[in-house]
Biotite code that builds the C-alpha atoms (Angstrom):
import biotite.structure as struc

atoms = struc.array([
    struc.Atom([26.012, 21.033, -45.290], chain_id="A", res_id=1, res_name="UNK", atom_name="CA", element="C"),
    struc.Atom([24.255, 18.597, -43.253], chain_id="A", res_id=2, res_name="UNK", atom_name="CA", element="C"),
    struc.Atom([22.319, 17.281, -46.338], chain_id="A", res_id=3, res_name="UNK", atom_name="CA", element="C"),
    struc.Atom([25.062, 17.268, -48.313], chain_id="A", res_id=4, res_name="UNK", atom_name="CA", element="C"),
    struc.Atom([26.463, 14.766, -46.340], chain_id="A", res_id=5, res_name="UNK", atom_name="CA", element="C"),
    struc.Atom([23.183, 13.017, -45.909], chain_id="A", res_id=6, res_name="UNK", atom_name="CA", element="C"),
    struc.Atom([23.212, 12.426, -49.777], chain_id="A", res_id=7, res_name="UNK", atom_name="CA", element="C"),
    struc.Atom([27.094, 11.338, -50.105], chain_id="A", res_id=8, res_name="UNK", atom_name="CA", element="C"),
    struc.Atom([26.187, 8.992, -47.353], chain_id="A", res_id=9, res_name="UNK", atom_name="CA", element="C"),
    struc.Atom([23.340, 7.876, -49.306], chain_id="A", res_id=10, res_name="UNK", atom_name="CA", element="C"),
    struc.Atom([25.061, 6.962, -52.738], chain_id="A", res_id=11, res_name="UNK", atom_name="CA", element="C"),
    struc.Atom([28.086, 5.070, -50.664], chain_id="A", res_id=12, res_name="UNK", atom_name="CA", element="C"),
    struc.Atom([25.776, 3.049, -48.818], chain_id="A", res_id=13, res_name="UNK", atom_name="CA", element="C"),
    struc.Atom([23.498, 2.085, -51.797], chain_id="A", res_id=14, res_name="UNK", atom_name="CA", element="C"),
    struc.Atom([26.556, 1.202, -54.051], chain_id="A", res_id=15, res_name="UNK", atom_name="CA", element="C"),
    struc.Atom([27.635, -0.991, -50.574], chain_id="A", res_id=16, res_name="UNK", atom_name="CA", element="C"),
    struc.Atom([24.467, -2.408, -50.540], chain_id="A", res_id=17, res_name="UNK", atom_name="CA", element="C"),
    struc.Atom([23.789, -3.229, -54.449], chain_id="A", res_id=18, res_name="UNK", atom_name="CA", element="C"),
    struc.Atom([26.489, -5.749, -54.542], chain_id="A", res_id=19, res_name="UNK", atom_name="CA", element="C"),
    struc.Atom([27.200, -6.617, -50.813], chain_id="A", res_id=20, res_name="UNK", atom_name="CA", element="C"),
    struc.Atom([25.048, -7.692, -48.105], chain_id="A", res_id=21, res_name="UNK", atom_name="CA", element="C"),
    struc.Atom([25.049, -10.654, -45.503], chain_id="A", res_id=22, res_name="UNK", atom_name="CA", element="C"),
    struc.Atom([27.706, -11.749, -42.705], chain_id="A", res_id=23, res_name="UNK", atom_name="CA", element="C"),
    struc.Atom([31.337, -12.786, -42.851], chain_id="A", res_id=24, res_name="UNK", atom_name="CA", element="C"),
    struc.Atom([31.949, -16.344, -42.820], chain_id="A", res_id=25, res_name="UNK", atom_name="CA", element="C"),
    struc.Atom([35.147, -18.061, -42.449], chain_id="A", res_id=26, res_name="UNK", atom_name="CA", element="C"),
    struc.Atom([34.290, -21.030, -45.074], chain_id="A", res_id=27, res_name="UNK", atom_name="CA", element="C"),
    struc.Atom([37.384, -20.663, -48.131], chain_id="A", res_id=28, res_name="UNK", atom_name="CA", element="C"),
    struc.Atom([35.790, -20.889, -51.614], chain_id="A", res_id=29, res_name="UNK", atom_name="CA", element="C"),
    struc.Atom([38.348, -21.192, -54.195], chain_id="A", res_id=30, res_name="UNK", atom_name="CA", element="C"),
    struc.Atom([38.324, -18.944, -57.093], chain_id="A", res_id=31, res_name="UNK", atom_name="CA", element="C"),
    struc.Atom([40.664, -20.228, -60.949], chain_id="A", res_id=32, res_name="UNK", atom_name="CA", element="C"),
    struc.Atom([39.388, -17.997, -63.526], chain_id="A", res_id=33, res_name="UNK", atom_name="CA", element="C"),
    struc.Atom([40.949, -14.323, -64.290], chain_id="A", res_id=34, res_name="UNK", atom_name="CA", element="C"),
    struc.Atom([37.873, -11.901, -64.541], chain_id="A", res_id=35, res_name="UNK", atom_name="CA", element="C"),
    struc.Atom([38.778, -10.313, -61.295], chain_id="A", res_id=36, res_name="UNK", atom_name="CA", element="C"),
    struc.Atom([42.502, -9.771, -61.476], chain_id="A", res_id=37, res_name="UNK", atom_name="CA", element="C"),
    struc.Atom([42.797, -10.675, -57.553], chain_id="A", res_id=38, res_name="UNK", atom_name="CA", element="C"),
    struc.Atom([40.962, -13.074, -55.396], chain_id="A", res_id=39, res_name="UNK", atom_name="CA", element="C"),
    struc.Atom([43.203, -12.879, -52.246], chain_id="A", res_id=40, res_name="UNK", atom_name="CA", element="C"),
    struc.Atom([41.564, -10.193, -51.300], chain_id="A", res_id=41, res_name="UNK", atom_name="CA", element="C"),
    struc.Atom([37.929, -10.656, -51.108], chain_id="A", res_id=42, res_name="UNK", atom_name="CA", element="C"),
    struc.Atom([35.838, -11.533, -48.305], chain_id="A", res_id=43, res_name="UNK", atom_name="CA", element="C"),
    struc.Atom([33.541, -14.665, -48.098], chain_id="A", res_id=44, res_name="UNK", atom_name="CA", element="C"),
    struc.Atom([30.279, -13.588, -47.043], chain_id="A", res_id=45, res_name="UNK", atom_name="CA", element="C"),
    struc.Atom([27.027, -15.524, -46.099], chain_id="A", res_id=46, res_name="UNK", atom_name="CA", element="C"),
    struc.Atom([23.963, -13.733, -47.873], chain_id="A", res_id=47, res_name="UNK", atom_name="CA", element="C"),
    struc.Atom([20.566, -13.691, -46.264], chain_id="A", res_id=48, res_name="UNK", atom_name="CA", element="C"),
    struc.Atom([19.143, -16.795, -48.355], chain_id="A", res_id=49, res_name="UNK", atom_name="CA", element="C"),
    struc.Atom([22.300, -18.690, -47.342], chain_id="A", res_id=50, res_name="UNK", atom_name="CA", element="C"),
    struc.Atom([24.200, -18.630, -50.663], chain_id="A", res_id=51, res_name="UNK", atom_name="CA", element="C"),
    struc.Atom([28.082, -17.776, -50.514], chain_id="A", res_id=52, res_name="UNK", atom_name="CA", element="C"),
    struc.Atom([29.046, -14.363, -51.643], chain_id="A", res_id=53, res_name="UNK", atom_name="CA", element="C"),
    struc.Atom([32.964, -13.402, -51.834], chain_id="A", res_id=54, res_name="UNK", atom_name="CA", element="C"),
    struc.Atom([33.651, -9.559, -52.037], chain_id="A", res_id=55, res_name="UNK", atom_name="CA", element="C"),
    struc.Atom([36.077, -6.503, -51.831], chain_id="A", res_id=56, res_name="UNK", atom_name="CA", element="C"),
    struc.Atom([35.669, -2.720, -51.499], chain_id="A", res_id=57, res_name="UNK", atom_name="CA", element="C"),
    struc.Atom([37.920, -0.011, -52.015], chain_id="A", res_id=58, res_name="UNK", atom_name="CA", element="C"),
    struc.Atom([38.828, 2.163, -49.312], chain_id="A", res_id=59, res_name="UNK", atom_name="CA", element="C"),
    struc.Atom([38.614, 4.725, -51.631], chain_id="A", res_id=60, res_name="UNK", atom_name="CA", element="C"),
    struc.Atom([34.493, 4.202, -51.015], chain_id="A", res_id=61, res_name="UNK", atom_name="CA", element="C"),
    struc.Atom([34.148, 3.462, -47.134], chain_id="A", res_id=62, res_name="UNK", atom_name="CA", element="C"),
    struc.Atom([37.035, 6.472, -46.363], chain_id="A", res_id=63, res_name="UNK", atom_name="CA", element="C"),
    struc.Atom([34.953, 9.115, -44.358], chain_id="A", res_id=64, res_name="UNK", atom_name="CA", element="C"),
    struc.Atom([37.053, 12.022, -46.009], chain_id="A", res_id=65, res_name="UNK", atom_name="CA", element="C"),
    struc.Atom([36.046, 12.482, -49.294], chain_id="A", res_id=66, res_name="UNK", atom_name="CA", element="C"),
    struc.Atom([34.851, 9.006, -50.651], chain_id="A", res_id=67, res_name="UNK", atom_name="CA", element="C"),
    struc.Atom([33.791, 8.647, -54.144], chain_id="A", res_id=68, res_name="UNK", atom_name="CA", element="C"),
    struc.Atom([30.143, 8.677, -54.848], chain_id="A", res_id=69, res_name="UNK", atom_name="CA", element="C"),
    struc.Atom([28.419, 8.499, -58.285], chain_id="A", res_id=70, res_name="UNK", atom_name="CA", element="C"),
    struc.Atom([26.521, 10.037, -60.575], chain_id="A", res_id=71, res_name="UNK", atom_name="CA", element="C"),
    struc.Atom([25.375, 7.465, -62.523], chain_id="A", res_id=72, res_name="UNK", atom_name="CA", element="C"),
    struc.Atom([26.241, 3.793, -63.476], chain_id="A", res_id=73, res_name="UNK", atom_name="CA", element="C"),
    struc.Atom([27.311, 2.733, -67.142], chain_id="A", res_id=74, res_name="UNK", atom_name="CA", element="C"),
    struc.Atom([26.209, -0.955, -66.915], chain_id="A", res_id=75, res_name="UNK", atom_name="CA", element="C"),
    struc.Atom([28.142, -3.326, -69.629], chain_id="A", res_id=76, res_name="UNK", atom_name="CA", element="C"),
    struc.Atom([26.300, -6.139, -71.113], chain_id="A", res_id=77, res_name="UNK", atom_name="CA", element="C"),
    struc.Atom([27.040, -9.639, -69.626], chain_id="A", res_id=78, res_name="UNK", atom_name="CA", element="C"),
    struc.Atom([29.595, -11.849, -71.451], chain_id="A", res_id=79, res_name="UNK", atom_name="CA", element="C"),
    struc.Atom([30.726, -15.314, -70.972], chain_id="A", res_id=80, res_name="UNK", atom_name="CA", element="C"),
    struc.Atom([33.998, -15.648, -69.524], chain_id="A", res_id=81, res_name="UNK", atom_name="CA", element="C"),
    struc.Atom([36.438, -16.653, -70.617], chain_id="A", res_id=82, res_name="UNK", atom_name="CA", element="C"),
    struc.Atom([34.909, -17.954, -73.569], chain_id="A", res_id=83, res_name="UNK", atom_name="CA", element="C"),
    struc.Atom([31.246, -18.871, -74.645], chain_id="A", res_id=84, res_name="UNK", atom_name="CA", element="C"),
    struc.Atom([31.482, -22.699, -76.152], chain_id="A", res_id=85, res_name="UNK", atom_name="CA", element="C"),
    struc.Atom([28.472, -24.461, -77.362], chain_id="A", res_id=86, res_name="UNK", atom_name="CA", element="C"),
    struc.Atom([27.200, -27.874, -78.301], chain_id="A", res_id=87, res_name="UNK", atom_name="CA", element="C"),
    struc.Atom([24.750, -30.343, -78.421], chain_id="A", res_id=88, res_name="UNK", atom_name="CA", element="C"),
    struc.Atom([23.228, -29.445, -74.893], chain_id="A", res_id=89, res_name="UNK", atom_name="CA", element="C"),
    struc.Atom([24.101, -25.077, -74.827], chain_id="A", res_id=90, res_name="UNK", atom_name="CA", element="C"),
    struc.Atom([23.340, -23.460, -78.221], chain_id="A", res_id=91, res_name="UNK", atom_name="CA", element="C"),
    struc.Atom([23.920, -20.300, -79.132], chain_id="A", res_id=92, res_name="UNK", atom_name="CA", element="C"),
    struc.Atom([20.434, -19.484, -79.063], chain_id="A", res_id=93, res_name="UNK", atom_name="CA", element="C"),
    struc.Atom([19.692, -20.252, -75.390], chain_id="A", res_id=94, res_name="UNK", atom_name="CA", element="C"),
    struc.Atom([23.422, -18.587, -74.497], chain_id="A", res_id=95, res_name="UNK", atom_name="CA", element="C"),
    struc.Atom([21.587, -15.311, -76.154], chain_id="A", res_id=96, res_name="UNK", atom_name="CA", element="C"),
    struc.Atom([18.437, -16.086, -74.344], chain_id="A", res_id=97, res_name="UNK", atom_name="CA", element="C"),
    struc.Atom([20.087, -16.239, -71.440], chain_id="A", res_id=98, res_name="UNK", atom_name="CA", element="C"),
    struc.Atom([22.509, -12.579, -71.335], chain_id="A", res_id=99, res_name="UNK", atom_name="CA", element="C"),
    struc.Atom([19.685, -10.823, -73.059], chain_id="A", res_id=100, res_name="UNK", atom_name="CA", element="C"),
    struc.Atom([17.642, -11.387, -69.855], chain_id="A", res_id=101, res_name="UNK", atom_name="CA", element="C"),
    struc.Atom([19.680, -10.763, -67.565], chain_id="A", res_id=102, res_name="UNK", atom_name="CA", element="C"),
    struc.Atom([21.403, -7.715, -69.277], chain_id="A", res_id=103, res_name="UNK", atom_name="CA", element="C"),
    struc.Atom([17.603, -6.480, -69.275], chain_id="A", res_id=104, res_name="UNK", atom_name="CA", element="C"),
    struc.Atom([17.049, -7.203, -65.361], chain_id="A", res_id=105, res_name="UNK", atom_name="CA", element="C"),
    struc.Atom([20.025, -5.953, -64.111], chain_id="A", res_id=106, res_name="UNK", atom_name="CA", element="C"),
    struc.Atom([19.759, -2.743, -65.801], chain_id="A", res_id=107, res_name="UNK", atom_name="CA", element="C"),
    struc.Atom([15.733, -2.059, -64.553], chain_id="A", res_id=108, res_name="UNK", atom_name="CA", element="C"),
    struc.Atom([17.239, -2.616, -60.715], chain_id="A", res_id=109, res_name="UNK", atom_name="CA", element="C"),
    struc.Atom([20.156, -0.807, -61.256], chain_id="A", res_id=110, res_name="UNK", atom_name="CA", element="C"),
    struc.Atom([17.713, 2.096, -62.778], chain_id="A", res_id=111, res_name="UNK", atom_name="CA", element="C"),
    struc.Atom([15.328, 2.020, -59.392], chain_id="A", res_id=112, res_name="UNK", atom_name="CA", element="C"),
    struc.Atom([17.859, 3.283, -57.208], chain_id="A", res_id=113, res_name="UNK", atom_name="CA", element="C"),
    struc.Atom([20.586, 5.279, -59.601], chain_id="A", res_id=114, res_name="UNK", atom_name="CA", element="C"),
    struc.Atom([20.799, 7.274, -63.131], chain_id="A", res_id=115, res_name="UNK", atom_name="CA", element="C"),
    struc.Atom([21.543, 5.148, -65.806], chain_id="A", res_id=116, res_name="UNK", atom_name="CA", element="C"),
    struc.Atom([24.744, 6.901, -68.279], chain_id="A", res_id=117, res_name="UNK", atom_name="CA", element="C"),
    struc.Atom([25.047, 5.296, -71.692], chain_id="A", res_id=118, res_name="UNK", atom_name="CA", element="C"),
    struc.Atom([28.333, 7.627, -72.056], chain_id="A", res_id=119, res_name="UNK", atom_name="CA", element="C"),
    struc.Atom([31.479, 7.161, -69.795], chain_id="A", res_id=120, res_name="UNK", atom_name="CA", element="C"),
    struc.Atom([33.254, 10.172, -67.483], chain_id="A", res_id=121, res_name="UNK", atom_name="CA", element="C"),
    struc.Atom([33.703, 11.897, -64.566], chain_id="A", res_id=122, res_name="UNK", atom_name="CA", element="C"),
    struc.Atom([31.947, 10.015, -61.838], chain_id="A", res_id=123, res_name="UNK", atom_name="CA", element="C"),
    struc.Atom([30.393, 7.508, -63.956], chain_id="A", res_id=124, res_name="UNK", atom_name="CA", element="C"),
    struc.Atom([30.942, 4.081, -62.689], chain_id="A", res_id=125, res_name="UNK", atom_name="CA", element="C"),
    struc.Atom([30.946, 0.996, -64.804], chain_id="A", res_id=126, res_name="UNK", atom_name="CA", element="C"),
    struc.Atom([29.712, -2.099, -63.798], chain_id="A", res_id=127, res_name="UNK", atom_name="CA", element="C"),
    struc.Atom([30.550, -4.947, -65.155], chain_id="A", res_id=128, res_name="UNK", atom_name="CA", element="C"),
    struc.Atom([29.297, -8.863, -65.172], chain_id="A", res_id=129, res_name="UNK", atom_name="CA", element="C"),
    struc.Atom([29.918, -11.312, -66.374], chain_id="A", res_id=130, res_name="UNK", atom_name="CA", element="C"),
    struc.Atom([28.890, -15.909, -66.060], chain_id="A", res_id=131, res_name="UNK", atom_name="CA", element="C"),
    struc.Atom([32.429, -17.099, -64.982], chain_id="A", res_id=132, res_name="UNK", atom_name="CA", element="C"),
    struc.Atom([31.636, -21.004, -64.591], chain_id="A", res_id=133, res_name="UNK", atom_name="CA", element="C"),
    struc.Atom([29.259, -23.389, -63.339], chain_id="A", res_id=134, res_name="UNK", atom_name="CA", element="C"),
    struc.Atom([30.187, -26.498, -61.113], chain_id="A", res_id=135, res_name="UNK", atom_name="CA", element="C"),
    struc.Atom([27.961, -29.413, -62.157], chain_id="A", res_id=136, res_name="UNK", atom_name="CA", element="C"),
    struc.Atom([27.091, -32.423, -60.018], chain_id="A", res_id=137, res_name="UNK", atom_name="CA", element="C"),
    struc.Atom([25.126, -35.927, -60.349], chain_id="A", res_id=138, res_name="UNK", atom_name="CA", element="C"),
    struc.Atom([22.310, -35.991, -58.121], chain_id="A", res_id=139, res_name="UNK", atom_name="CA", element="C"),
    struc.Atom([22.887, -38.039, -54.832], chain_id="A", res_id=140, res_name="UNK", atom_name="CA", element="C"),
    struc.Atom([27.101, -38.146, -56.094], chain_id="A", res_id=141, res_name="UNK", atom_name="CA", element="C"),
    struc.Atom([29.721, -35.781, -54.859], chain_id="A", res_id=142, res_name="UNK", atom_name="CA", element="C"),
    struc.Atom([29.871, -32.307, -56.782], chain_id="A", res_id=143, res_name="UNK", atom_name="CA", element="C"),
    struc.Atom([32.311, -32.372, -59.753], chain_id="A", res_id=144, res_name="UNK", atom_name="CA", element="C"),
    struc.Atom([35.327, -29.601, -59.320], chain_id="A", res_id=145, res_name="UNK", atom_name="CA", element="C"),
    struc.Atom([34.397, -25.982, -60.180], chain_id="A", res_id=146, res_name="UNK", atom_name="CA", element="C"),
    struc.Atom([35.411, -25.265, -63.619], chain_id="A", res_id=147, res_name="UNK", atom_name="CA", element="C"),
    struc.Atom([35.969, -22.513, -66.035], chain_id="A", res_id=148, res_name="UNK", atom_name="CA", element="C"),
    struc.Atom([33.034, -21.677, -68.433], chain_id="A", res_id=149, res_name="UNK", atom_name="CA", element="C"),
    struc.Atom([34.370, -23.190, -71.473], chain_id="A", res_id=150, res_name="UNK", atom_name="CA", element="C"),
    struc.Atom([34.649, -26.693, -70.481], chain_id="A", res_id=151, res_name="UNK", atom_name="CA", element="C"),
    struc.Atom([31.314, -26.808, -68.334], chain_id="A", res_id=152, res_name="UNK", atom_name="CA", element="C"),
    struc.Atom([29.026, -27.988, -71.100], chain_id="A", res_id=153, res_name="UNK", atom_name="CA", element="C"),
    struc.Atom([31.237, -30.980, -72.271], chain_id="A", res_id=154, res_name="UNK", atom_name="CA", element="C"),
    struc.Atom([31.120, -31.904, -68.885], chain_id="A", res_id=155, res_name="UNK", atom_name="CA", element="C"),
    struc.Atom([27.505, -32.686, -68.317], chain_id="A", res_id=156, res_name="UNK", atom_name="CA", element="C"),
    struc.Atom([28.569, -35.243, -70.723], chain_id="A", res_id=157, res_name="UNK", atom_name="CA", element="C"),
    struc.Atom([30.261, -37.062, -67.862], chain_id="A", res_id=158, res_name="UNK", atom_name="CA", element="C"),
    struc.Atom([28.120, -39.732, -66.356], chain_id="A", res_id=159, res_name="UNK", atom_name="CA", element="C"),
    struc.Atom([26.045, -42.457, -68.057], chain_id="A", res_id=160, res_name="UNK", atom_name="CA", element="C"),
    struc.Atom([22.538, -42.771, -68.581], chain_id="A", res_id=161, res_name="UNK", atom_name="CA", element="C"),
    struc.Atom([19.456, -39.769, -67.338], chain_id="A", res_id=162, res_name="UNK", atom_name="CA", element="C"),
    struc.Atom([20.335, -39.312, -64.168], chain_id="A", res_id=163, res_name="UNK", atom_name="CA", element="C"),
    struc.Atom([19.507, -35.927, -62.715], chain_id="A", res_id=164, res_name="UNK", atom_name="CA", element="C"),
    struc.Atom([22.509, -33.312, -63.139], chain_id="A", res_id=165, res_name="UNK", atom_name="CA", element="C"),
    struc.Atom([22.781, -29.983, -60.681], chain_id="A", res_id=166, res_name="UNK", atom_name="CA", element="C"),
    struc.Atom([23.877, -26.852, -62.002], chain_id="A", res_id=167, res_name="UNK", atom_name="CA", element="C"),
    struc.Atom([25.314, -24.012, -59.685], chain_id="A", res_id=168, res_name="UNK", atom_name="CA", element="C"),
    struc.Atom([26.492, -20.572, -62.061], chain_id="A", res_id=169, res_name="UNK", atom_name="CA", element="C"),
    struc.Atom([28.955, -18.397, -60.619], chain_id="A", res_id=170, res_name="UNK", atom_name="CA", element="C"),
    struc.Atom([28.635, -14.695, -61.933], chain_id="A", res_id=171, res_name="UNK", atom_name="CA", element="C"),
    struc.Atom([31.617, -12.359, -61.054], chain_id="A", res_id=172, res_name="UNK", atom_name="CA", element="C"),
    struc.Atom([31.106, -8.681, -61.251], chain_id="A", res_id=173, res_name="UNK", atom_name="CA", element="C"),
    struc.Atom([33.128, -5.368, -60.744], chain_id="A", res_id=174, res_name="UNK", atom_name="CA", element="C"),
    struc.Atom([32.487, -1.564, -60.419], chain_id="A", res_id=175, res_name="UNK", atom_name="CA", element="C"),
    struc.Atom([34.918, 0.474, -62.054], chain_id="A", res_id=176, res_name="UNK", atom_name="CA", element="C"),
    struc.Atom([35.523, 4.469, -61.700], chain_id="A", res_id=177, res_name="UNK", atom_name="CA", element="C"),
    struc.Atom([35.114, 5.332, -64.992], chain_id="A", res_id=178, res_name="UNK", atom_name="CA", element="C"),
    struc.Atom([37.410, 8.585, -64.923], chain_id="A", res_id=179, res_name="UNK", atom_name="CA", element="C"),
    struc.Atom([40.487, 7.160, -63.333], chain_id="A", res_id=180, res_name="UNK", atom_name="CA", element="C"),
    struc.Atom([40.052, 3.386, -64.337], chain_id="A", res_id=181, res_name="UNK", atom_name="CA", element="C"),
    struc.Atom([40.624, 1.968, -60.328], chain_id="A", res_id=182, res_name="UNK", atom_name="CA", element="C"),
    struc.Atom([38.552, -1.078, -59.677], chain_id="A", res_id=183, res_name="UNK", atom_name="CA", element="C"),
    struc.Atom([36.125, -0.142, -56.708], chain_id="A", res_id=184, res_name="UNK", atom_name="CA", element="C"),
    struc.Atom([34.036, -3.319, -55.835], chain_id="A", res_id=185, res_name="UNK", atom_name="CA", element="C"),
    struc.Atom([34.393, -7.152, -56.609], chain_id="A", res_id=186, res_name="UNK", atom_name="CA", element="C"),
    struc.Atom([31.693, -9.737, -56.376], chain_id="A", res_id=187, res_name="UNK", atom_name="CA", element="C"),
    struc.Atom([31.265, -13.197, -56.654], chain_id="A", res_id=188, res_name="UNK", atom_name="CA", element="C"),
    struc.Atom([28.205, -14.583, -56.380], chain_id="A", res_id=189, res_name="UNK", atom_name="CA", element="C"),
    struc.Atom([26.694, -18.259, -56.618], chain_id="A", res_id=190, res_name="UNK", atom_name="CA", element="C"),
    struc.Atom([23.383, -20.368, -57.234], chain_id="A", res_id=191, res_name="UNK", atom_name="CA", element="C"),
    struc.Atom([22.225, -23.319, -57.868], chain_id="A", res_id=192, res_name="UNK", atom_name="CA", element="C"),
    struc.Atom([19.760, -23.469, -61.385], chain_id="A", res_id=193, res_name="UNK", atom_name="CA", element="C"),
    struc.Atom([17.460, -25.628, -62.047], chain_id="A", res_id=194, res_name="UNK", atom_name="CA", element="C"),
    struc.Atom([18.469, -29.474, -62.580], chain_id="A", res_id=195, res_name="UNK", atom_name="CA", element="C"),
    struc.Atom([18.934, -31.052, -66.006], chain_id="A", res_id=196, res_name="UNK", atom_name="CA", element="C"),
    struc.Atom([16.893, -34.069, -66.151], chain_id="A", res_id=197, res_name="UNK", atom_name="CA", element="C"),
    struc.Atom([19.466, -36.202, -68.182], chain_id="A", res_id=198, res_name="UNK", atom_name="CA", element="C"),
    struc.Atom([22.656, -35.958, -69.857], chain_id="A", res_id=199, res_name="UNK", atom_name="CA", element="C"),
    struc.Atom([20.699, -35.029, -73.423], chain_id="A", res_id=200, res_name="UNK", atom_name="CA", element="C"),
    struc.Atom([18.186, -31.964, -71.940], chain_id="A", res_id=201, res_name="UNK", atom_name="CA", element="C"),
    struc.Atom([19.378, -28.819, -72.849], chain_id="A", res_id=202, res_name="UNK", atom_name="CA", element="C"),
    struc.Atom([20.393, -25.985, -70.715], chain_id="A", res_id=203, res_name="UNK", atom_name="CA", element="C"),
    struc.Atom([18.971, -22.623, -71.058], chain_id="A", res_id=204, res_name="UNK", atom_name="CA", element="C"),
    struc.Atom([16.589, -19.703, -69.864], chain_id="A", res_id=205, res_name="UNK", atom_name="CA", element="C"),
    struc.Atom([14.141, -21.530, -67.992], chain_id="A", res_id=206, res_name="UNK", atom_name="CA", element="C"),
    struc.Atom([16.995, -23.306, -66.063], chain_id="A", res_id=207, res_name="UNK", atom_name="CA", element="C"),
    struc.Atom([19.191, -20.070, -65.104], chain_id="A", res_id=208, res_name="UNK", atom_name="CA", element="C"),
    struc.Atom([16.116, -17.688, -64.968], chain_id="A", res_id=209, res_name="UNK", atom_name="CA", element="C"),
    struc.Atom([14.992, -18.500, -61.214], chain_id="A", res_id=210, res_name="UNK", atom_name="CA", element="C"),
    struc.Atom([18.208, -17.977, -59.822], chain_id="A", res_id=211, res_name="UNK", atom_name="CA", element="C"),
    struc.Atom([19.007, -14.735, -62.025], chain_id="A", res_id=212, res_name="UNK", atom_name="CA", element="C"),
    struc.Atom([15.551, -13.529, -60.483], chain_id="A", res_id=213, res_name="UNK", atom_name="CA", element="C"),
    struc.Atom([16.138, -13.936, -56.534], chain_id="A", res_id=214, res_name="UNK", atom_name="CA", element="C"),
    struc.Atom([19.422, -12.292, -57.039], chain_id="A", res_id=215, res_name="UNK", atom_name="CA", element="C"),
    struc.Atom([17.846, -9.560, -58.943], chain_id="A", res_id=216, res_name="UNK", atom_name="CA", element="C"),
    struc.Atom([15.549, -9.518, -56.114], chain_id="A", res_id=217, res_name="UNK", atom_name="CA", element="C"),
    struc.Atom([17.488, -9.459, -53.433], chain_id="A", res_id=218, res_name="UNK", atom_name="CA", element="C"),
    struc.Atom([19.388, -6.418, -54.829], chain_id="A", res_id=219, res_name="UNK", atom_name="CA", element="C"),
    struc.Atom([15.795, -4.314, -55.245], chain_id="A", res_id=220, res_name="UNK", atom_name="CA", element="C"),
    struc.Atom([15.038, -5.610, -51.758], chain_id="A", res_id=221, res_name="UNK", atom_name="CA", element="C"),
    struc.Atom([18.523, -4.440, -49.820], chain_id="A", res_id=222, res_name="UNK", atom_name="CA", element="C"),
    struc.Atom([18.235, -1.305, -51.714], chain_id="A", res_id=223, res_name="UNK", atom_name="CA", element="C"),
    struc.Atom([14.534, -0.583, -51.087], chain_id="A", res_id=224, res_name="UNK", atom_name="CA", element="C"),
    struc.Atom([14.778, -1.069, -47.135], chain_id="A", res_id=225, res_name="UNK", atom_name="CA", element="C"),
    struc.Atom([17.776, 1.160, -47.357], chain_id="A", res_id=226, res_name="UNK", atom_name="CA", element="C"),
    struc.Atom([16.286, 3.774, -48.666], chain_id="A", res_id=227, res_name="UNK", atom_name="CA", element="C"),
    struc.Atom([12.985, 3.611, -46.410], chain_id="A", res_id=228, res_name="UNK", atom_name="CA", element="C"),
    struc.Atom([15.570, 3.871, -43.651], chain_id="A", res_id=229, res_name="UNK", atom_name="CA", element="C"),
    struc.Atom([16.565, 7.749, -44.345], chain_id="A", res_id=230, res_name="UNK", atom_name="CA", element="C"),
])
C-alpha cells in the first residue's frame, strides 16, 4: 500500500514539476490570444532563471483523495496560433524548421521521465503546445505591445533603417485528460530569442533554438532532481 502511494505521489509531482516550477510573484502579465480558454485563473510565477511563467492546476491533480495520475502522455505537435503568416523575413521553411525541432525536443524530455502513447484513452494525457506570439522591441526603445502571432512578422517592419530588433516568443501549453476531455494544467511561458540584426534578417531556427533549449532544459533538470529525491 505504502508504495502504491509512493508511485501516485510520484507521477503527480513529476506532471507538477514538468510544466511548473519557481515562486509566485505578484507582477500582472496580460494575456489576448484564445489558446487557453481562461487566463483569470493562472498564477504568475518567477522561474529559477528569472523568466515569467503564468500557470493553473486542477484540483483534480493536487486533491490527496484519489488524484489523477497517468499512464502515459500523447504529446501533439506544436502549431502556430492562431495562425502561421509568412513573408519576406518568416518563410515557411524556417516556420517548419522551427516546430520540427521543437516537436522533436519536447517529446525526448517528455520520454525521460514518462511513457510516450501515440493512441488516446483511459489515463492518457495530452499535451498540447503551441507559439502564441512574440512581443518585438528596438534595441535601446521601449518594447512594442505583445501581439498575436499573425501580425508579429509585419511588425518587425516597424522602424527604419538596421537597428537591432529583440524578439521574446510566448509558448502556451495545456495537459488534457484524454478520457474525460477536462483541461488539467495551463502554462505560459516566455523568452527572449536571439536579436535580429536589422529590419531585412530573417527569423528562424538559429534565433528561437537557444531559448527552446534552456526551457527544454530546465524541464529535464526539475524532473531529474525530483526523481533523485525518492
Amino acid at each position: 500500500m505504502k508504495q502504491a502511494i509512493k508511485q501516485k505521489t510520484y507521477f503527480i509531482s513529476l506532471l507538477t514539476l514538468f510544466l511548473l516550477s519557481g515562486c509566485k510573484t505578484t507582477k500582472t502579465i496580460e494575456v489576448k490570444n484564445g489558446f487557453i480558454r481562461d487566463y483569470s485563473q493562472m498564477e504568475n510565477i518567477e522561474r529559477n532563471d528569472g523568466s515569467i511563467q503564468q500557470r493553473w492546476v486542477s484540483k483534480k491533480l493536487t486533491r490527496k483523495i484519489n488524484p489523477l495520475q497517468p499512464k502515459a502522455f500523447f504529446i501533439k505537435p506544436v502549431i502556430y496560433y492562431p495562425k502561421l503568416e509568412v513573408n519576406s523575413q518568416f518563410d515557411a521553411l524556417s516556420a517548419k524548421k522551427i516546430k520540427v525541432y521543437f516537436d522533436s525536443e519536447l517529446k525526448k524530455v517528455v520520454a525521460k521521465h514518462f511513457l510516450i502513447s501515440n493512441t488516446l484513452g483511459p489515463e492518457i494525457f495530452i499535451l498540447e503546445p503551441a507559439i502564441t506570439s512574440m512581443r518585438i522591441s528596438l534595441e535601446n526603445f521601449s518594447p512594442l505591445e505583445v501581439l498575436p502571432f499573425k501580425a508579429v512578422i509585419s511588425s518587425l517592419n516597424y522602424a527604419i533603417g538596421g537597428r537591432d530588433r529583440d524578439v521574446e516568443v510566448r509558448l502556451e501549453s495545456k495537459i488534457i485528460n484524454a478520457e474525460s476531455n477536462d483541461l488539467l494544467v495551463t502554462s505560459v511561458l516566455r523568452g527572449n530569442a536571439l536579436q535580429l540584426e536589422n529590419d531585412s534578417e530573417k527569423l528562424n531556427q538559429s534565433h528561437i533554438q537557444e531559448l527552446v533549449d534552456s526551457w527544454i532544459k530546465q524541464w529535464d533538470k526539475d524532473l531529474a532532481k525530483y526523481k533523485a529525491q525518492l
